[in-house]
Backbone as a chain_set.jsonl record, in Angstrom:
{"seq": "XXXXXXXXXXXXXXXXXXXXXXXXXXXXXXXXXXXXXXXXXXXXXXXXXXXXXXXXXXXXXXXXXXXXXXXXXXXXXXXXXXXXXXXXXXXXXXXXXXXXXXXXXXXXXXXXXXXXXXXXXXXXXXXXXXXXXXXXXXXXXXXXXXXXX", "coords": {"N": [[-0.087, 23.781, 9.375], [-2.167, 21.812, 10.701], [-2.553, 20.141, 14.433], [-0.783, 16.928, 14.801], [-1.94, 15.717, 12.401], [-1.655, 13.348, 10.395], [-2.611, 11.256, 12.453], [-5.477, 11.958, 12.738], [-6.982, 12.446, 10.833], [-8.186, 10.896, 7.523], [-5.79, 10.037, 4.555], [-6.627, 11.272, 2.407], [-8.366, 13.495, 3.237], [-6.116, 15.465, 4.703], [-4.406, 18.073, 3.421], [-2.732, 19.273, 0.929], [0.263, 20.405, 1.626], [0.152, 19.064, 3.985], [0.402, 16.559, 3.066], [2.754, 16.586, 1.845], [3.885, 16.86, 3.399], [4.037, 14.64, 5.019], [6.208, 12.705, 3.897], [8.651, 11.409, 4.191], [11.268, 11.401, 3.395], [12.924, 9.528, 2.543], [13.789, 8.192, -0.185], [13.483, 6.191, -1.254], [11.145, 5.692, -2.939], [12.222, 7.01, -4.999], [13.891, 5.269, -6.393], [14.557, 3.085, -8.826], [12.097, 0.616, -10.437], [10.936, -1.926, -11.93], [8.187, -3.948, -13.699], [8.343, -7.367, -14.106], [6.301, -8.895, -16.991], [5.389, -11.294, -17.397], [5.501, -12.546, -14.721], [5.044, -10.883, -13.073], [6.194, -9.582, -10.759], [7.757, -7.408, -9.228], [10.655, -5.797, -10.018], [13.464, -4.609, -7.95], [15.503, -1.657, -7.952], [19.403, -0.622, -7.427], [19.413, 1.617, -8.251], [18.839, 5.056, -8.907], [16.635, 8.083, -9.36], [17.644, 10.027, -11.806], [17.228, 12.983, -10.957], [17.469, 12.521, -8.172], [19.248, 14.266, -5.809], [21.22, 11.766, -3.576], [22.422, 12.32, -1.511], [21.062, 14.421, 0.092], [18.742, 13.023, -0.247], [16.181, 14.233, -1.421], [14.426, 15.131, -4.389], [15.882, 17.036, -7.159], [14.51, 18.775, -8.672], [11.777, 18.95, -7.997], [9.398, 20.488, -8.605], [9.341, 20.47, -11.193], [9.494, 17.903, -12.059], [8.177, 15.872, -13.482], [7.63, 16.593, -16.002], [10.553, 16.436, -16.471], [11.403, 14.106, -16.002], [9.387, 11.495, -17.282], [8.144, 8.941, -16.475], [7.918, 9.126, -13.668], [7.161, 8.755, -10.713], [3.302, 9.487, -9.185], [2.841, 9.97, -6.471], [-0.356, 10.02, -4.337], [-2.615, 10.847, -2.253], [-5.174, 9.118, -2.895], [-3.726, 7.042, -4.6], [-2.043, 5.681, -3.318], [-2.836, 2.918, -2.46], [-2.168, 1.283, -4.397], [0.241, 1.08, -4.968], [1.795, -1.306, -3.962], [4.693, -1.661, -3.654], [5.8, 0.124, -1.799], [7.939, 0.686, 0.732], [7.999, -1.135, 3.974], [8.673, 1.12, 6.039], [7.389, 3.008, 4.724], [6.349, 6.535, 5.298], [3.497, 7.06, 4.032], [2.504, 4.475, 3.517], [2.523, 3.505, 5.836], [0.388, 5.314, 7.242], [-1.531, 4.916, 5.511], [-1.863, 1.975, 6.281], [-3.469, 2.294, 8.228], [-1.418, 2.904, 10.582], [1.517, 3.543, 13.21], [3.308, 6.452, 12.591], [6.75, 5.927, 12.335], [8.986, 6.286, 14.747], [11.449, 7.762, 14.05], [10.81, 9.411, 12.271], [10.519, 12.565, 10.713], [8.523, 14.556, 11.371], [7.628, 13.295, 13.598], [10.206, 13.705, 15.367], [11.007, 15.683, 14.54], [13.678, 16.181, 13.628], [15.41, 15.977, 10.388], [17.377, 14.476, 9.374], [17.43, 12.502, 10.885], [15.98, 9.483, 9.867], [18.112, 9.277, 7.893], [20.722, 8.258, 9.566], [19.192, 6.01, 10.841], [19.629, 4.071, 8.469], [17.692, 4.376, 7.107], [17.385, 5.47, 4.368], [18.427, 6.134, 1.203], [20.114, 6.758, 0.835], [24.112, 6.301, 0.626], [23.778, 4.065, -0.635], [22.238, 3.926, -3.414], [22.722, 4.818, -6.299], [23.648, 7.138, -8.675], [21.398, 6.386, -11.804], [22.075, 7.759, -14.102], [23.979, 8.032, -17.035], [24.309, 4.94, -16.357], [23.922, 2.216, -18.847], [21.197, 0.577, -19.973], [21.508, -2.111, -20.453], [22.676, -2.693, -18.255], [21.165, -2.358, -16.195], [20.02, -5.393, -14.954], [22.229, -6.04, -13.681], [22.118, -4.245, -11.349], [19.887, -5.084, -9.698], [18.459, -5.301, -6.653], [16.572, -6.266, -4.913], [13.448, -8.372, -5.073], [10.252, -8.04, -6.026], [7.269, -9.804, -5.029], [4.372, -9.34, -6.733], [0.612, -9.003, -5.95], [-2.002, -9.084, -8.084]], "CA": [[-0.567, 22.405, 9.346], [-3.024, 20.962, 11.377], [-1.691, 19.238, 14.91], [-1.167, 15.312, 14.446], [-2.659, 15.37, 11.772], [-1.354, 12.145, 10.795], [-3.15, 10.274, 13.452], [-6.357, 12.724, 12.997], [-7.397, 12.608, 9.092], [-7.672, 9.945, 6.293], [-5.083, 10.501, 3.784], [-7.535, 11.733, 1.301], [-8.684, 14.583, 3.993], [-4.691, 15.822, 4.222], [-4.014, 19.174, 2.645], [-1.698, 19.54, -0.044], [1.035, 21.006, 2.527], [0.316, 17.508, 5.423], [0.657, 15.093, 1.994], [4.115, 16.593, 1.204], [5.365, 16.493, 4.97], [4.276, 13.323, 5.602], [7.118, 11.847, 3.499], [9.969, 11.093, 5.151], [12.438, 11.754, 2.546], [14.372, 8.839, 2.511], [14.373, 8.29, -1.486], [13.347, 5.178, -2.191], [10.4, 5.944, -3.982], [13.009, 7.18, -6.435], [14.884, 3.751, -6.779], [14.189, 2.545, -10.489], [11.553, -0.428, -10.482], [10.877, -2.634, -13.196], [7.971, -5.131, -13.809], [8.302, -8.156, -15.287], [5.182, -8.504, -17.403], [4.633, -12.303, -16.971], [5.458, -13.161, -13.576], [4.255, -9.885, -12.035], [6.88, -9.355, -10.156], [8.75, -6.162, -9.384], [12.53, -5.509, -9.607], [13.724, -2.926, -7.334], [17.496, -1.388, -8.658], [20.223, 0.224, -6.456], [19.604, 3.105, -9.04], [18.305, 6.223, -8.37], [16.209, 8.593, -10.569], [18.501, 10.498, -12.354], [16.972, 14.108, -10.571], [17.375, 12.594, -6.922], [20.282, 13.921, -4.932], [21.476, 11.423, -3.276], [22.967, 13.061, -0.338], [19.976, 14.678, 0.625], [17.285, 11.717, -0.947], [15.048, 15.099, -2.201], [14.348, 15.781, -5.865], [16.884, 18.036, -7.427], [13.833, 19.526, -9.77], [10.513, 18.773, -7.551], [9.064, 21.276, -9.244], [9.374, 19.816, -12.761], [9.989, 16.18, -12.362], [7.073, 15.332, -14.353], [7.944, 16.677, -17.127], [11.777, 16.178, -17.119], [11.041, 12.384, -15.857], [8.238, 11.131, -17.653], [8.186, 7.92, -15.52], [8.156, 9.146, -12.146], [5.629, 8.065, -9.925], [2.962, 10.761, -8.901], [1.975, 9.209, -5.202], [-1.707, 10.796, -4.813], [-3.503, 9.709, -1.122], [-6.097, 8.129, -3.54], [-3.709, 5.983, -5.092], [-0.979, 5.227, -2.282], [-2.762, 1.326, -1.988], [-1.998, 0.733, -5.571], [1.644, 1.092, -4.439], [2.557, -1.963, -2.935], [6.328, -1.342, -3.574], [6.478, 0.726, -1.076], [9.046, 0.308, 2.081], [7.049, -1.063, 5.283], [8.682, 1.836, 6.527], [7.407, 4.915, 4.427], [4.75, 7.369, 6.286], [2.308, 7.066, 3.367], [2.111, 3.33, 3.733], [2.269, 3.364, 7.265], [-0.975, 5.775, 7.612], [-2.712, 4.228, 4.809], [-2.039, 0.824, 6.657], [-3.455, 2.432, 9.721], [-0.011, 2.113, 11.595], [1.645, 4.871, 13.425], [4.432, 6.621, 12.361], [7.898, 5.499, 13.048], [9.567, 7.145, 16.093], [12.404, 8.648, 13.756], [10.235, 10.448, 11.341], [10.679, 13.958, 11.116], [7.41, 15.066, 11.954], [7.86, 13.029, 15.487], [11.746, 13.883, 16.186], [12.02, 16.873, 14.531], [15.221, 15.898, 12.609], [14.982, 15.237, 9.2], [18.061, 13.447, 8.869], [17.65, 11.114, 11.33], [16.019, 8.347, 8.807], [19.55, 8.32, 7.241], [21.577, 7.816, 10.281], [19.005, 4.858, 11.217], [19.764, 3.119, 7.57], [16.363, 3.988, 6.356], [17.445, 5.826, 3.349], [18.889, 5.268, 0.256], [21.652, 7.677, 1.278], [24.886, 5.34, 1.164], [23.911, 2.685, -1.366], [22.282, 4.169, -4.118], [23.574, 5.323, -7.368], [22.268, 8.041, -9.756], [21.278, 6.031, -12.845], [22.801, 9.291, -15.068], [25.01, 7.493, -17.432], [24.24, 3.603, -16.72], [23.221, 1.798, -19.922], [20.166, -0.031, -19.58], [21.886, -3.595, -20.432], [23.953, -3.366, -16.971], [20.272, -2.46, -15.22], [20.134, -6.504, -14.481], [23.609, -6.082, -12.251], [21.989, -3.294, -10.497], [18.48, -5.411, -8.844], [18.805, -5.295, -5.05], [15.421, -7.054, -4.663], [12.021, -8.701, -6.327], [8.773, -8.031, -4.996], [6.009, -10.535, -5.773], [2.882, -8.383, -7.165], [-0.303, -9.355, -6.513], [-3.087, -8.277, -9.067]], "C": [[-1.303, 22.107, 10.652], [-2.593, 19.929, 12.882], [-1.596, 18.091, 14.358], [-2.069, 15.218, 13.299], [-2.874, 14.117, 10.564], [-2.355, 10.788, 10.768], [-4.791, 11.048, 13.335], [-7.328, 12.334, 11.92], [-6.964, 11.71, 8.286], [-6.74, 10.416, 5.58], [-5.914, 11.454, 3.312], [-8.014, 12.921, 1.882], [-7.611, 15.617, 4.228], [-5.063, 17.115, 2.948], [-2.869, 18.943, 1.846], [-0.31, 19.384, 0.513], [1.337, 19.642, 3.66], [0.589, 16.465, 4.359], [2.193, 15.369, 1.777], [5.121, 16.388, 2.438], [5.294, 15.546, 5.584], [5.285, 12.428, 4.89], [8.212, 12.255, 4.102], [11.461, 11.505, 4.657], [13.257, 10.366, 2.531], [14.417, 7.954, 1.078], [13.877, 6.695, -2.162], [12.185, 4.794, -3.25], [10.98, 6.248, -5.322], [14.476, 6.274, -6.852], [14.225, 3.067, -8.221], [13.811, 1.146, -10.277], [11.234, -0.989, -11.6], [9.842, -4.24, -13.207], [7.946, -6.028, -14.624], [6.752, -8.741, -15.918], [4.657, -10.171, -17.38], [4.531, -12.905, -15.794], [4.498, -11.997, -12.673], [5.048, -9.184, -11.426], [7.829, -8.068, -10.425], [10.192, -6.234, -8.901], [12.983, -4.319, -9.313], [15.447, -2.716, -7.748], [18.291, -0.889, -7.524], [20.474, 1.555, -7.669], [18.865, 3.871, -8.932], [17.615, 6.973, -9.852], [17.238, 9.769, -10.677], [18.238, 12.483, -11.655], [16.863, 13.794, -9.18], [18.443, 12.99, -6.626], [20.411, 12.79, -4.21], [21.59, 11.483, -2.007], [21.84, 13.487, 0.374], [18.5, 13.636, 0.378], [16.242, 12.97, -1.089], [15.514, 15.314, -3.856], [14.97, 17.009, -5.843], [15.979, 19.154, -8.243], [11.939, 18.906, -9.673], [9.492, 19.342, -8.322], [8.209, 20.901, -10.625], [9.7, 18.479, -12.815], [9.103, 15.533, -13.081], [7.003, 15.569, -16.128], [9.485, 16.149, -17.49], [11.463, 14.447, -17.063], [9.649, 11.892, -16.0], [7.26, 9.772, -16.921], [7.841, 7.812, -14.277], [6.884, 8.77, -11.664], [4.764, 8.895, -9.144], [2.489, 9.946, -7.911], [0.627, 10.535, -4.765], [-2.072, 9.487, -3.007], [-4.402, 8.746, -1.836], [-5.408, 6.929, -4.637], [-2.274, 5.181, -4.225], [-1.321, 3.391, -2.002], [-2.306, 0.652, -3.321], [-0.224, 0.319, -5.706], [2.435, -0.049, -3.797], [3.592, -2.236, -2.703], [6.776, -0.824, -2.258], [7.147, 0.348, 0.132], [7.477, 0.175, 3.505], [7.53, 0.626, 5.907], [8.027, 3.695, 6.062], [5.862, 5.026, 5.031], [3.665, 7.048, 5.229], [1.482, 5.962, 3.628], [1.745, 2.8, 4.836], [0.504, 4.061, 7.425], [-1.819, 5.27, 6.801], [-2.888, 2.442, 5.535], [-3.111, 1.618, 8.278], [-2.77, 2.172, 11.427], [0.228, 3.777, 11.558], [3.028, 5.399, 12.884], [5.491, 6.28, 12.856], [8.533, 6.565, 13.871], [10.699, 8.563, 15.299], [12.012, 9.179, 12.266], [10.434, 11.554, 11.797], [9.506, 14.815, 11.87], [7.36, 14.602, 13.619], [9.023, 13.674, 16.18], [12.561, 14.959, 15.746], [13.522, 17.175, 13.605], [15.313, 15.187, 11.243], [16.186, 14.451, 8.666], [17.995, 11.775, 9.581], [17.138, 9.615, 10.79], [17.893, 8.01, 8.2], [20.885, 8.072, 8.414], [20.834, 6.216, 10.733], [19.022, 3.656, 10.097], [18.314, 3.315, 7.008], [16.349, 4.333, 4.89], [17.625, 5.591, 2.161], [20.135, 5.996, 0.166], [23.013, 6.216, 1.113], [25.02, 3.859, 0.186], [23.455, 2.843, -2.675], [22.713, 4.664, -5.034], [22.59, 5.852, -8.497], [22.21, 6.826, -11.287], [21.17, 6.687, -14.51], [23.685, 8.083, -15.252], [25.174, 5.815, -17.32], [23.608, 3.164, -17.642], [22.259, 0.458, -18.996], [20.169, -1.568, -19.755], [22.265, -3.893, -19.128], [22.1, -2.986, -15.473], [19.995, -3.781, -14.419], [21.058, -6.655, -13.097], [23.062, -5.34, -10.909], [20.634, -3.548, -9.219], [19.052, -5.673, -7.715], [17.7, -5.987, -4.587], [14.395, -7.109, -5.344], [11.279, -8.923, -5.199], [7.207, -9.022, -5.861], [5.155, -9.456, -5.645], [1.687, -9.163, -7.338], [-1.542, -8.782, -7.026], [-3.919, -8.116, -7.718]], "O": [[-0.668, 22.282, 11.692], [-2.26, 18.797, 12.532], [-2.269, 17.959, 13.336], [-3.049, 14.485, 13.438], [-3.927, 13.933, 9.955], [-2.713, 9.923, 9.968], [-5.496, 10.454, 14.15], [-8.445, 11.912, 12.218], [-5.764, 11.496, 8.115], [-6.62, 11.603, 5.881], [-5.899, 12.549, 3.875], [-8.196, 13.736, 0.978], [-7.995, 16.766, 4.003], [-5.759, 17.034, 1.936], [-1.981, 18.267, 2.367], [0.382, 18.454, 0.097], [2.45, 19.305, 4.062], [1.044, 15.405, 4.79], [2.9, 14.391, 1.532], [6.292, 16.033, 2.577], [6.043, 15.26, 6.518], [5.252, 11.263, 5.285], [8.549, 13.389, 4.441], [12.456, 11.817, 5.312], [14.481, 10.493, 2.497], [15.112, 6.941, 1.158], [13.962, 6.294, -3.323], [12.224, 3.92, -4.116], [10.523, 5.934, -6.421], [15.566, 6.536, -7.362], [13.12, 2.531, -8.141], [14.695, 0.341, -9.987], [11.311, -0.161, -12.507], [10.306, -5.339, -12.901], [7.613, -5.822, -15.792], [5.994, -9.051, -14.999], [3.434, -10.305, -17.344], [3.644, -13.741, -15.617], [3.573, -12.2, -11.887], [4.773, -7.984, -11.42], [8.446, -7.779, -11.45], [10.701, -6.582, -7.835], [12.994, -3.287, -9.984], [16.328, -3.574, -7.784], [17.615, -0.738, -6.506], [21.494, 2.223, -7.842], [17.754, 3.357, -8.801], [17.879, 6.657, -11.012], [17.603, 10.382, -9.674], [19.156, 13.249, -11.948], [16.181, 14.631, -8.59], [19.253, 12.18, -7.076], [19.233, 12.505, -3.994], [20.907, 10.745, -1.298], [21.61, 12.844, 1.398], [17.416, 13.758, 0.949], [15.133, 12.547, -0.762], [16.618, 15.574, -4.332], [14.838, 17.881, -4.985], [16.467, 20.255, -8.499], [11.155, 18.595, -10.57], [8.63, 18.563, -8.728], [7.028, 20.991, -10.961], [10.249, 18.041, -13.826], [9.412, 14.364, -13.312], [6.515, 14.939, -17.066], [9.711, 15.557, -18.546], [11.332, 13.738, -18.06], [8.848, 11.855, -15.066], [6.032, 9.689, -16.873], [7.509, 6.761, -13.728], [5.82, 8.544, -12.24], [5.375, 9.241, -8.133], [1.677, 9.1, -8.286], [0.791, 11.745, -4.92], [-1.924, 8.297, -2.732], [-4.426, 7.584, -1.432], [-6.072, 6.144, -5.313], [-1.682, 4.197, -4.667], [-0.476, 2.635, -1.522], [-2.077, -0.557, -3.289], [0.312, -0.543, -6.403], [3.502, 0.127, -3.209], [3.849, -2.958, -1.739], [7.809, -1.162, -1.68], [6.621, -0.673, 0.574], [6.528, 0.901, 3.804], [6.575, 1.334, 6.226], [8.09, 4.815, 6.569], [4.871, 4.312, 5.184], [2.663, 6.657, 5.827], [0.279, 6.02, 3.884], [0.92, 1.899, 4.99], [-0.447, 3.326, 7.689], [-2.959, 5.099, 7.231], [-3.902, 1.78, 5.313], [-3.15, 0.963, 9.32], [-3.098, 1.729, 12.528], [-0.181, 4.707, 10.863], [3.896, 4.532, 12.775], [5.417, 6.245, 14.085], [8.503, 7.736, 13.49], [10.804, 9.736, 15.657], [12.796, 9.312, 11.326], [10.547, 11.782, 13.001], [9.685, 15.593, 12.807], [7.127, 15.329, 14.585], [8.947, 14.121, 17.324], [13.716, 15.309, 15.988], [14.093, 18.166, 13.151], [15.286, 13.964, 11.1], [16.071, 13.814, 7.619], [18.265, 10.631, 9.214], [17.748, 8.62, 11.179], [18.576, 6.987, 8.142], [21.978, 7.703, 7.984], [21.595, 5.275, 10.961], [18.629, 2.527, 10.392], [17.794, 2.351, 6.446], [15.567, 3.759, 4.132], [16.917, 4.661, 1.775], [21.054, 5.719, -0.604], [22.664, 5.125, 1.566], [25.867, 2.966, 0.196], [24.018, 2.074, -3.454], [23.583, 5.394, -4.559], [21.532, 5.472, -8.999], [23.332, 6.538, -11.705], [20.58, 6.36, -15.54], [24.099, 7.323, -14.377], [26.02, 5.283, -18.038], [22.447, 3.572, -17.609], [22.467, -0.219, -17.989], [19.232, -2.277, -19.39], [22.264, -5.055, -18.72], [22.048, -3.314, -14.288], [19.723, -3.594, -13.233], [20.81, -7.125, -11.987], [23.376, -5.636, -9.756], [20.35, -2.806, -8.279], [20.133, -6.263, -7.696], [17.987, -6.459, -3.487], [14.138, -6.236, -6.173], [11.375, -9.507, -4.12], [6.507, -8.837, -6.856], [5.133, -8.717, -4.661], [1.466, -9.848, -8.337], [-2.117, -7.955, -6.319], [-4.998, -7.524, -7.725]]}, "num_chains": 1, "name": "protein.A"}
């Protein structure tokens, strides 16, 4: 990889290899969202996609998550602004905002756990959504994000 490359190169310039290590890992991309179709508004769950560990916040089946989870969300540098779910804190959003990475990203500190010791994760609060019926998804919203078109 490329030094800083980061701070160097638009997303969209990013190799294959700098798009996958600029995520941070900390899972909440794979928190089960839900919009409501007249207000706009997105409902974020304390449920997890059913192929995230937990423990580690990486896909259990990276590989194939597109096929086993038809749903999942393919983040693409060219469509990372369409995203506005995402956590002020994740690297994608950060470099597409033109903001610098946070101090306890791995790529700065080297330690890829340290997101889940600073609470950034979803380590700790999430729950695989294996086995919850989709009536008790209501119990499970942790926050609503106004969406604007």
């Amino acid at each position: 990889m490329r030094e800083r490359f980061w701070e160097r190169f638009p997303l969209a310039e990013l190799t294959a290899e700098e798009w996958e290590a600029l995520c941070d890992g900390c899972g909440q991309c794979c928190l089960l969202k839900f919009q409501d179709d007249d207000s706009g508004e997105l409902a974020v769950l304390d449920l997890a996609c059913e192929l995230l560990d937990i423990g580690s916040c990486r896909c259990s089946d990276y590989a194939n998550r597109f096929d086993r989870v038809p749903d999942c969300t393919r983040l693409t540098p060219e469509r990372v602004d369409e995203f506005r779910w995402l956590p002020y804190s994740c690297a994608y959003r950060r470099v597409a905002e033109g903001r610098k990475l946070a101090r306890w990203h791995p790529l700065l500190s080297g330690d890829s756990r340290r997101m889940h010791r600073k609470g950034v994760s979803v380590r700790g609060f999430a729950v695989s959504s294996r086995g919850v019926p989709e009536e008790a998804y209501e119990d499970h919203i942790i926050a609503v994000i106004p969406i604007d078109d």
